[in-house]
C-alpha positions in Angstrom: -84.7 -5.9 18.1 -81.8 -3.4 18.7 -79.0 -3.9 16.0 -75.1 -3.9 17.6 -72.4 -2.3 15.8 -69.0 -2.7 16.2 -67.1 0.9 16.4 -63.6 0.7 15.2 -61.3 3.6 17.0 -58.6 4.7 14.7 -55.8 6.8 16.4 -55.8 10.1 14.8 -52.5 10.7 12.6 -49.8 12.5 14.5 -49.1 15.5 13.2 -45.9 16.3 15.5 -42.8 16.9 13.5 -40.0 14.9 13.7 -37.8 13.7 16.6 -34.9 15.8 16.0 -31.7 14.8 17.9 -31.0 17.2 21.0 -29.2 20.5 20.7 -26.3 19.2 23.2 -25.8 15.5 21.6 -25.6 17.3 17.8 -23.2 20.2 19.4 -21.3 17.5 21.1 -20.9 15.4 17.8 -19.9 18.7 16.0 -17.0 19.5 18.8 -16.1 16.1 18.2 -15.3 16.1 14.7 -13.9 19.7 15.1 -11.4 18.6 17.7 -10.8 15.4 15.3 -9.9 17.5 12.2 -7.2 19.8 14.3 -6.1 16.9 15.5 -5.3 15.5 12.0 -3.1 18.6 11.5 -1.9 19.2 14.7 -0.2 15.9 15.4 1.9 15.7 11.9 2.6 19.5 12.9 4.4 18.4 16.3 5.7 15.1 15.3 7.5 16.9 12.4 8.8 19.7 14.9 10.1 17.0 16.6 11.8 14.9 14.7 9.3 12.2 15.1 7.6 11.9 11.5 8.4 8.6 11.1 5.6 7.7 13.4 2.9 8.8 11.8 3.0 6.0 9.0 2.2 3.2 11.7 -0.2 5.6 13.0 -2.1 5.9 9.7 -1.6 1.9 9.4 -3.4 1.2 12.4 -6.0 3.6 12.0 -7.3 2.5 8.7 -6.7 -1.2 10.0 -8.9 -0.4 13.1 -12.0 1.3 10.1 -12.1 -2.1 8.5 -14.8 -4.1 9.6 -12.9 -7.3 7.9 -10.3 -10.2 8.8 -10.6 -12.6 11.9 -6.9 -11.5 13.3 -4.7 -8.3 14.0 -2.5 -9.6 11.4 -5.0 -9.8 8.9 -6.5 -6.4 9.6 -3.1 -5.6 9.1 -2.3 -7.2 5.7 -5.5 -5.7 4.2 -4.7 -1.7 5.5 -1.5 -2.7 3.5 -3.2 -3.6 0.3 -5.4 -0.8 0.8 -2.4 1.6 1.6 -0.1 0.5 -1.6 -2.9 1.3 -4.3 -3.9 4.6 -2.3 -0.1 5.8 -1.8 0.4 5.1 -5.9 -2.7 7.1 -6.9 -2.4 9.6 -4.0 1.2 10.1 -5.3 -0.5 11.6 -8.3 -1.5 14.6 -6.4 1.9 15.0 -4.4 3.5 15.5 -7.8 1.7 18.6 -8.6 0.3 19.9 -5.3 3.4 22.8 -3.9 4.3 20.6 -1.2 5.7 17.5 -2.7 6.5 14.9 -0.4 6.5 17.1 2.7 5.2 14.8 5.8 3.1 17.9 7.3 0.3 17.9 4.1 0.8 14.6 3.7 0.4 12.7 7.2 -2.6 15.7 7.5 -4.4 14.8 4.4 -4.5 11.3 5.1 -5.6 11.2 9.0 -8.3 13.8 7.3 -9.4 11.1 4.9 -9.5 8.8 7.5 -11.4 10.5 9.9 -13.8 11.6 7.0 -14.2 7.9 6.3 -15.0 7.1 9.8 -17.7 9.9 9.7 -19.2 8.4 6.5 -19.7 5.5 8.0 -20.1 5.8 11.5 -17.1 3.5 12.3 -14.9 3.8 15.2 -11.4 2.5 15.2 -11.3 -1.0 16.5 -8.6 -3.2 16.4 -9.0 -7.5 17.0 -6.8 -8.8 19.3 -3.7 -11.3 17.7 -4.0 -15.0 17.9 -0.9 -17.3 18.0 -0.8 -18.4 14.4 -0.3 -14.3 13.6 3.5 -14.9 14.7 3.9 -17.5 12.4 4.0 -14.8 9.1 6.1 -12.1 11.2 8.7 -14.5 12.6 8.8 -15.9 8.6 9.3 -12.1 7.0 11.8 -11.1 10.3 13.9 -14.1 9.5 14.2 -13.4 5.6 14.8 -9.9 6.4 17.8 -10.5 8.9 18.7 -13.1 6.6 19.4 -10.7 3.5 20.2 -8.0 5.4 23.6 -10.0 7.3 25.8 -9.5 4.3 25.6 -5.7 4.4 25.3 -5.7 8.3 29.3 -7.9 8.5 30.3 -5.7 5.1 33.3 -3.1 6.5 32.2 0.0 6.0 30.3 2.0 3.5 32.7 1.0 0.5 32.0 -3.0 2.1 28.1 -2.5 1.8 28.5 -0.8 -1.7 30.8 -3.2 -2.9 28.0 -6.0 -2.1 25.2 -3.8 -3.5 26.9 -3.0 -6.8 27.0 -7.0 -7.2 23.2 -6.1 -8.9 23.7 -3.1 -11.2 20.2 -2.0 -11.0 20.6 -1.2 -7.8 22.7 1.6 -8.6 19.1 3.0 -10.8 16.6 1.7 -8.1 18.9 3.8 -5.5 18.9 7.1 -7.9 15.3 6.5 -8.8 14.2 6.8 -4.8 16.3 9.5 -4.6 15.5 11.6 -7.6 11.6 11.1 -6.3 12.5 12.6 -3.3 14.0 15.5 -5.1 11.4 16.7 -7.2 9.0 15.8 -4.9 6.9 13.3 -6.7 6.9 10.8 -10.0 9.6 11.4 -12.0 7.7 11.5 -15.1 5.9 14.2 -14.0 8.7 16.6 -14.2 10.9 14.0 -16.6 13.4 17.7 -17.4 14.3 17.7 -13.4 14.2 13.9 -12.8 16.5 13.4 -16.0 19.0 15.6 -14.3 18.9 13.2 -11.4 17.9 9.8 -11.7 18.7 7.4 -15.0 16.5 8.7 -18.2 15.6 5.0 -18.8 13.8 5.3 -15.0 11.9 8.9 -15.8 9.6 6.4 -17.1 9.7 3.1 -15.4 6.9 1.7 -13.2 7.8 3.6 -9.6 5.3 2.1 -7.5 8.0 0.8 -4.9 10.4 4.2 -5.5 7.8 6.5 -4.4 6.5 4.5 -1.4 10.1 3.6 -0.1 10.8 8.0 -1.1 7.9 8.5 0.9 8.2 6.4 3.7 11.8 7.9 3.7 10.9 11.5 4.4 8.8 10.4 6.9 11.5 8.5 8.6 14.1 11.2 8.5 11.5 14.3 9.1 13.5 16.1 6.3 12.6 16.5 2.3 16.4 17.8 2.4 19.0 14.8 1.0 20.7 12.5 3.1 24.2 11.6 2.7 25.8 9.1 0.6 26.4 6.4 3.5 22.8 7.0 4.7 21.8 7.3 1.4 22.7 3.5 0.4 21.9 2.2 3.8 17.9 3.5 3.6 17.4 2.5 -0.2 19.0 -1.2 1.0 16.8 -1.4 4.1 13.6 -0.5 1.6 14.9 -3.0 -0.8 14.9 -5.9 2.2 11.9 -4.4 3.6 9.9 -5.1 0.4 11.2 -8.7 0.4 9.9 -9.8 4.0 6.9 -8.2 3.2 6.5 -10.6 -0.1 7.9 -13.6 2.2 4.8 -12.2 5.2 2.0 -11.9 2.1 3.1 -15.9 0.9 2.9 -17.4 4.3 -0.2 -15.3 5.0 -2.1 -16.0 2.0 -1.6 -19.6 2.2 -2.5 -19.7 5.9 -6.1 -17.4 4.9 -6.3 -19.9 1.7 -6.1 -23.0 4.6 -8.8 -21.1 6.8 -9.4 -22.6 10.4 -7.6 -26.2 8.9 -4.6 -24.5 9.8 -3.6 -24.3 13.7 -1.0 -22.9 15.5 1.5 -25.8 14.8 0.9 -26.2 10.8 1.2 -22.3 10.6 4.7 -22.5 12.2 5.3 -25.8 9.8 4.0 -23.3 6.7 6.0 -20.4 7.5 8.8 -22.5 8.2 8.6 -24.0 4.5 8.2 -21.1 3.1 11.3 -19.1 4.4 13.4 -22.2 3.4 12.1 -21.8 0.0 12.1 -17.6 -0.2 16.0 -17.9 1.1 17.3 -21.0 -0.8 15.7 -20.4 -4.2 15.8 -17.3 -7.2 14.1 -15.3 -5.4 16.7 -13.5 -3.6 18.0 -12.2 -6.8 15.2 -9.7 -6.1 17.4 -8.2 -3.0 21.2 -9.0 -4.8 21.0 -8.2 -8.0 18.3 -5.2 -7.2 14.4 -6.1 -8.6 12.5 -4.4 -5.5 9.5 -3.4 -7.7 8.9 -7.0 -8.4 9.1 -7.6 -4.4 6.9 -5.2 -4.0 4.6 -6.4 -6.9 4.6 -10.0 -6.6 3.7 -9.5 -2.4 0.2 -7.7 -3.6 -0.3 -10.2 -5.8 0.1 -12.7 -3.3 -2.6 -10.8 -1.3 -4.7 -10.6 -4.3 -4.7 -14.3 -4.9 -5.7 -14.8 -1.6 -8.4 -12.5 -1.7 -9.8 -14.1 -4.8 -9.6 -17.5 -3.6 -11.0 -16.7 0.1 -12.9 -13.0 0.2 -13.3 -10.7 2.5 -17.6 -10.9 4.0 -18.8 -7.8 3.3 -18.7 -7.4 -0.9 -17.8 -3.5 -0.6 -14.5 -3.8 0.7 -13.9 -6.6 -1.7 -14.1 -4.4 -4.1 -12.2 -1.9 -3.1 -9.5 -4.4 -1.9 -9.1 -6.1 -5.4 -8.8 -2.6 -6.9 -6.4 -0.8 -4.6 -4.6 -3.9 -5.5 -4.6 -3.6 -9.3 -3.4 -0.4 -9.0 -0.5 -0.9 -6.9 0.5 -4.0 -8.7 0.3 -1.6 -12.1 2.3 1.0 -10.4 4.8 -1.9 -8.5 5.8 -4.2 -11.4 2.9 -4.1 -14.4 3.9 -7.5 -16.3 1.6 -8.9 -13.2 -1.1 -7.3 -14.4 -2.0 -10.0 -16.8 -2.6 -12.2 -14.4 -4.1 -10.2 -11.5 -6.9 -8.8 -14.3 -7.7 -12.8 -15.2 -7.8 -13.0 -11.5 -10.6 -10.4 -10.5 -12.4 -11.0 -14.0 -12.8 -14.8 -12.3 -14.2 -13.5 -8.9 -16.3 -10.9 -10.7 -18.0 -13.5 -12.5 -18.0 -16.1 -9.5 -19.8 -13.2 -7.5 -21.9 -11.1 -9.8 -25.2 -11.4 -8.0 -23.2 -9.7 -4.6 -21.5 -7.2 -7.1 -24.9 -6.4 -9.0 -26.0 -5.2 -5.6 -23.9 -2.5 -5.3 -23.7 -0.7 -8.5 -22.6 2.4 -7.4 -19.5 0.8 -5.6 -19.1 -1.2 -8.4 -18.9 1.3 -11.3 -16.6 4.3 -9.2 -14.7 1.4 -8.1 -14.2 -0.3 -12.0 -14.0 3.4 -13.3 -10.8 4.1 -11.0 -9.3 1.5 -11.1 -8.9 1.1 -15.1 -7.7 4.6 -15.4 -5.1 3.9 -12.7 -3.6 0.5 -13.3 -2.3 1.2 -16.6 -1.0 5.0 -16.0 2.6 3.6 -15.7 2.7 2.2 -19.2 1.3 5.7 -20.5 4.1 8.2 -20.2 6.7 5.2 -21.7 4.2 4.4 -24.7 3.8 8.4 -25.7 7.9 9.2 -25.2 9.7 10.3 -27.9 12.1 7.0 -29.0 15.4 7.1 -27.2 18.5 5.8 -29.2 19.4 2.2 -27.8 22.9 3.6 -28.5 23.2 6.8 -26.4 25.4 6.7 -23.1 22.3 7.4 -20.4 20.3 4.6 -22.1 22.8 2.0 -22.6 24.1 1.8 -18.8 20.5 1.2 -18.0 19.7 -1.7 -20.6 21.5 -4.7 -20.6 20.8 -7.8 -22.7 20.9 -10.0 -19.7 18.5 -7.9 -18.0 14.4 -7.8 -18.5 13.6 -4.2 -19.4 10.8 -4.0 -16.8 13.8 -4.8 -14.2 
């Protein structure tokens, strides 16, 4: 009898190297990201040249909105680049304070559209925005309203000595104004050069949380394409319109982070009823003392920790950008207005717990992002803790301190 066997073929193991991508697609990619980088530089170049710095804010804005990969809406793509945007401009400040070019918008509009584009490479995004829905009116129309709504007094006042006669109704407006200013001069925080900024701004502000001063100085140069000093009437009128500007951002951050807190229960017509609440409430309660009497740190403070709140409550899907949400958002709240930051840091200690099997996944993220973000929040409270004492009696200090007055105001 003739046995059978069954013969198993086995393909031999290739021994080809690896696909490698073709010559022309890698050159193309590399041309890309050449053109990209000059690009970066080239546009803040001309739009500075120009006269037209002031777009290249809303131009970073959308761009980092159109890298997230988070948010239903345009708005809240928006909302989120914002949160990102505060905590990075606060640290990021860090740098213009020592680098030789200050607050000039060339190296700065440059570095950041390089950051951008560098984060885009990194992780293979391309910048795509969601189209807006109905309901995204509701938090714009709310924060327009309040703004207009502030803002009348000063628009109807005669004149400069009108609008400073209004503003001087809150006499830390007077320090807010010099603060913004004095950033501008020296090119960065005041407490890192507290001998020049002294000569400028308030001592008791060398070393006051500035968070809002050097966005609103920033923001400013950009505005007027000039580092150079504007003059007293234009002066007033910018620091006033960053002061409102803070404000309908905090009254945009409440109406949006109830309407993310309500999710898909709230339509159209109940995010109109919201916002509508909520500007009668941001107009006809305490709250405009913030804009009158002159707290725009706290606007700017308690509108991330709206955001933040609304984070926690409802996150964001993918866990890294959580993370790196909540702490761009501890570190503008420490740099905005830091007597929040009791609250915010019970806040994301709850939604850490909550989610620690996501976190635990991502280590890495989670340890850079934990490092960072407890060497930045607190930095503010640093330079004022290791001051030398300042008499309570002296003439600088005791315009700036009143009894009536919170110190942290």
């Amino acid at each position: 009898m003739q046995s059978s066997s069954t013969n198993l073929s086995v393909a031999p193991r290739s021994t080809a190297p690896p696909v490698e991508p073709p010559p022309v697609v890698a050159g193309r990619r590399a041309l890309l990201v050449a053109a990209g980088l000059v690009a970066a530089w080239v546009v803040p170049v001309l739009a500075y040249a120009l006269g037209l710095a002031g777009l290249l804010p809303p131009l970073v804005l959308l761009l980092t909105a159109g890298l997230l990969r988070v948010g239903r809406t345009l708005l809240d793509r928006l909302v989120l680049a914002v949160a990102l945007l505060a905590g990075a401009v606060c640290a990021a400040a860090l740098l213009f304070s020592f680098w030789p070019w200050g607050l000039h918008p060339v190296p700065v509009a440059g570095s950041a559209l390089t950051a951008l584009l560098g984060l885009g490479l990194l992780t293979g995004r391309r910048p795509r925005l969601p189209r807006p829905v109905p309901a995204d009116l509701a938090p714009v129309a709310a924060a327009v309203l309040s703004g207009l709504a502030l803002a009348w007094p000063y628009l109807r006042a005669d004149g400069l000595t009108g609008r400073l006669a209004y503003a001087i109704i809150g006499e830390d407006n007077s320090r807010h104004l010099a603060a913004v200013e004095g950033i501008r001069a020296v090119g960065g925080y005041l407490f890192a050069d507290p001998d020049a900024a002294a000569r400028i701004a308030p001592e008791a502000m060398v070393y006051y949380p500035q968070g809002f001063h050097v966005t609103a100085a920033l923001l400013d140069t950009f505005l007027r394409s000039s580092t150079a000093a504007g003059g007293p009437a234009s002066t007033l009128d910018h620091y006033l319109g960053w002061a409102i500007s803070a404000y309908a951002l905090l009254v945009l951050a409440v109406v949006w982070a109830a309407g993310r807190i309500a999710g898909r229960l709230l339509d159209p017509v109940r995010a109109f009823v919201l916002a509508g609440v909520v500007t009668a409430l941001a107009l006809g309660s305490e709250l405009t003392r913030f804009v009158v009497y002159g707290y725009p740190g706290e606007s700017l403070g308690l509108a991330l920790t709206a955001i933040l709140i609304a984070l926690v409550c409802r996150p964001v899907a993918r866990t890294g950008t959580q993370l790196c949400l909540l702490g761009a958002l501890c570190v503008g709240v420490g740099f905005a207005y830091l007597m929040f930051l009791p609250v915010v840091g019970v806040l994301v200690l709850a939604w850490l717990v909550r989610h620690r099997r996501a976190v635990r996944r991502r280590p890495w993220l989670l340890a850079t992002v934990a490092v960072v973000t407890a060497v930045l929040t607190p930095l503010p409270s640093w330079p004022a803790s290791s001051s030398p004492t300042r008499s309570t009696t002296s003439p600088p200090v005791a315009g700036c301190f009143r009894a009536t007055t919170p110190t942290w105001r």
